[in-house]
ZAMARGU-4260 file (C-alpha; in steps of 0.2 Angstrom, whole numbers, plus 5000, padded with zeros to 4 digits):
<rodrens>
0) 5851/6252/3919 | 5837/6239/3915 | 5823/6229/3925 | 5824/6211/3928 | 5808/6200/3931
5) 5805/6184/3940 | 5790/6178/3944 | 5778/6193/3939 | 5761/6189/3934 | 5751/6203/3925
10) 5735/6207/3933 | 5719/6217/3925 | 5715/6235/3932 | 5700/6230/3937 | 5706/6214/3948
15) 5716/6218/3965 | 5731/6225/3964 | 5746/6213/3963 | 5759/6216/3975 | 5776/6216/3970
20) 5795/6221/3976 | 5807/6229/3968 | 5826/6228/3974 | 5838/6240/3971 | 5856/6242/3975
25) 5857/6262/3973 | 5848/6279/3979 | 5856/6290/3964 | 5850/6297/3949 | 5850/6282/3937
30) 5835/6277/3949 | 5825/6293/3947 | 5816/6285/3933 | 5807/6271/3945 | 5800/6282/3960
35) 5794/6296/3946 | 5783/6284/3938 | 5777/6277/3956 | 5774/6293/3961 | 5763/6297/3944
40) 5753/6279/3946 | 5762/6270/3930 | 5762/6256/3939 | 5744/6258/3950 | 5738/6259/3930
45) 5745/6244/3926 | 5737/6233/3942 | 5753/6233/3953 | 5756/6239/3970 | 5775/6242/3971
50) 5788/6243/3985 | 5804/6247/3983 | 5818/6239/3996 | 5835/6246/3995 | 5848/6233/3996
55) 5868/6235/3997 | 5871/6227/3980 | 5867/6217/3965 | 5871/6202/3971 | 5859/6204/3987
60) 5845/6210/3973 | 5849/6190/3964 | 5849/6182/3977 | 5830/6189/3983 | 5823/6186/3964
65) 5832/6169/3965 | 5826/6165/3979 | 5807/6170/3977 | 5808/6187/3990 | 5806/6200/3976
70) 5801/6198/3958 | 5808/6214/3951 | 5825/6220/3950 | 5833/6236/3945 | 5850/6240/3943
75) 5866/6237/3929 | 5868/6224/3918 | 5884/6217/3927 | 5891/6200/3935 | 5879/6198/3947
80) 5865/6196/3935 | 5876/6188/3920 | 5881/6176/3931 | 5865/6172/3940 | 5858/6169/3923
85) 5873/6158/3918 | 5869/6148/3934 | 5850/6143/3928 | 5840/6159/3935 | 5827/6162/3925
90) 5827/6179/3923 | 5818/6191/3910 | 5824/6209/3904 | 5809/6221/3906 | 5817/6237/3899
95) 5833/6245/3897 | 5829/6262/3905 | 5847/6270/3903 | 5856/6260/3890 | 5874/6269/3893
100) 5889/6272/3905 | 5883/6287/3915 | 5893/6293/3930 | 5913/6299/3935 | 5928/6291/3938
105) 5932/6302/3954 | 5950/6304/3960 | 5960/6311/3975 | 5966/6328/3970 | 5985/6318/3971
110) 5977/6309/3957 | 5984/6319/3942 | 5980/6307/3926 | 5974/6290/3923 | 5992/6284/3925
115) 5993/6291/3943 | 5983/6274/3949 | 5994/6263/3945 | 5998/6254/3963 | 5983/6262/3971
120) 5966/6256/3979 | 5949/6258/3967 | 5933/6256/3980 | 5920/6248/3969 | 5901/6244/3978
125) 5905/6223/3975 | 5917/6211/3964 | 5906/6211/3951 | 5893/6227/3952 | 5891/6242/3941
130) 5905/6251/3951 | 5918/6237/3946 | 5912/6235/3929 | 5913/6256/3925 | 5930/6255/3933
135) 5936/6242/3923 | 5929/6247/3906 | 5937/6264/3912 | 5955/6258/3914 | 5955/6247/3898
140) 5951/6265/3889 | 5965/6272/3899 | 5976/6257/3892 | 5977/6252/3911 | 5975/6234/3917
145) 5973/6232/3936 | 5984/6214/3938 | 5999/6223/3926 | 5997/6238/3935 | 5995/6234/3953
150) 5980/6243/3955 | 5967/6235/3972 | 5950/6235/3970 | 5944/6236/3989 | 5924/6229/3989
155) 5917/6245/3999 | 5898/6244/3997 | 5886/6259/3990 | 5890/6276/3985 | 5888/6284/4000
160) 5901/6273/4009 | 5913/6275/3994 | 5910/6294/3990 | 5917/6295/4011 | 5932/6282/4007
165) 5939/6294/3995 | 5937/6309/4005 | 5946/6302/4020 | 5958/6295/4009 | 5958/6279/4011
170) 5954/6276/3990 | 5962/6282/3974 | 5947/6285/3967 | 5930/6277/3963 | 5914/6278/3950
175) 5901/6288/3957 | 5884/6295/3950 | 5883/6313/3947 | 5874/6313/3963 | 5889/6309/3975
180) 5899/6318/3961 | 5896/6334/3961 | 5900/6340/3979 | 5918/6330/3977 | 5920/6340/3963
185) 5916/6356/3970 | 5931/6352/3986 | 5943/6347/3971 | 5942/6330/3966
</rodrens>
């Protein structure tokens, strides 16, 4: 999890607030972090009026920095910013807030081991998000690759949308944040 900056000017407490926007492409734990320390003032202190606008992905989030709508964004460290940054973005890391894998690999209950997802469907948020990249670290661990070993990633959108894709059976499996993972854990999966 980490911060990315465009654009942001720093202002004086006693000068007028500067307002800025934040994307981000999740409503899970891992973004906890953000509204605890608007709801304490950290950023009030600091001369900035914040407002947070949920988008569906990282690649929505670069594309609003990149093109000047926003000028903070939070989210992972993935291909939508690795490549935005490759492509001339001039893009600043503020902080790593959580500077690990968190989350689950969740699996229909017909999923009895890694190995079981070989010829299956993976939803994953974009082509290149956090979702994607945990999966694809995941199955390389595994020894799994997903050309070799048939496995579909089907682009699906946020957690919510992926955590009912699973549940009705229409994925294998997904990476979700505790949040979405605890009550498919509790039904079995």
């Amino acid at each position: 999890m980490f911060l990315v900056a465009l654009n942001l000017e720093t202002s004086q407490a006693a000068q007028p607030l500067t307002k800025v926007l934040m994307t981000t492409g999740s409503f899970s734990e891992r973004e906890a972090a953000m509204y605890v320390a608007q709801d304490q003032g950290f950023f009030r202190r600091y001369g900035l009026e914040l407002t947070f606008v949920h988008v569906r992905s990282g690649p929505i989030g670069m594309a609003a920095l990149a093109a000047g709508e926003s000028q903070l964004h939070e989210g992972s460290v993935t291909g939508a910013v690795l490549g935005s940054a490759a492509e001339g973005t001039d893009l600043v890391f503020v902080a790593g807030i959580i500077n690990k894998l968190i989350g689950n690999i969740m699996a229909s209950p017909k999923i009895k081991s890694p190995a079981d997802l070989k010829g299956k469907v993976i939803g994953v948020t974009s082509a290149s998000g956090g979702s994607w990249m945990f999966t694809t670290l995941a199955l390389e661990y595994w020894g799994l690759d997903a050309k070799r070993d048939g496995i579909t990633f089907r682009i699906l959108g946020d957690e919510a949308v992926r955590s009912q894709a699973l549940l009705n059976d229409t994925i294998a499996a997904t990476h979700l944040g505790y949040t979405f993972a605890a009550p498919l854990k509790s039904r079995g999966f």
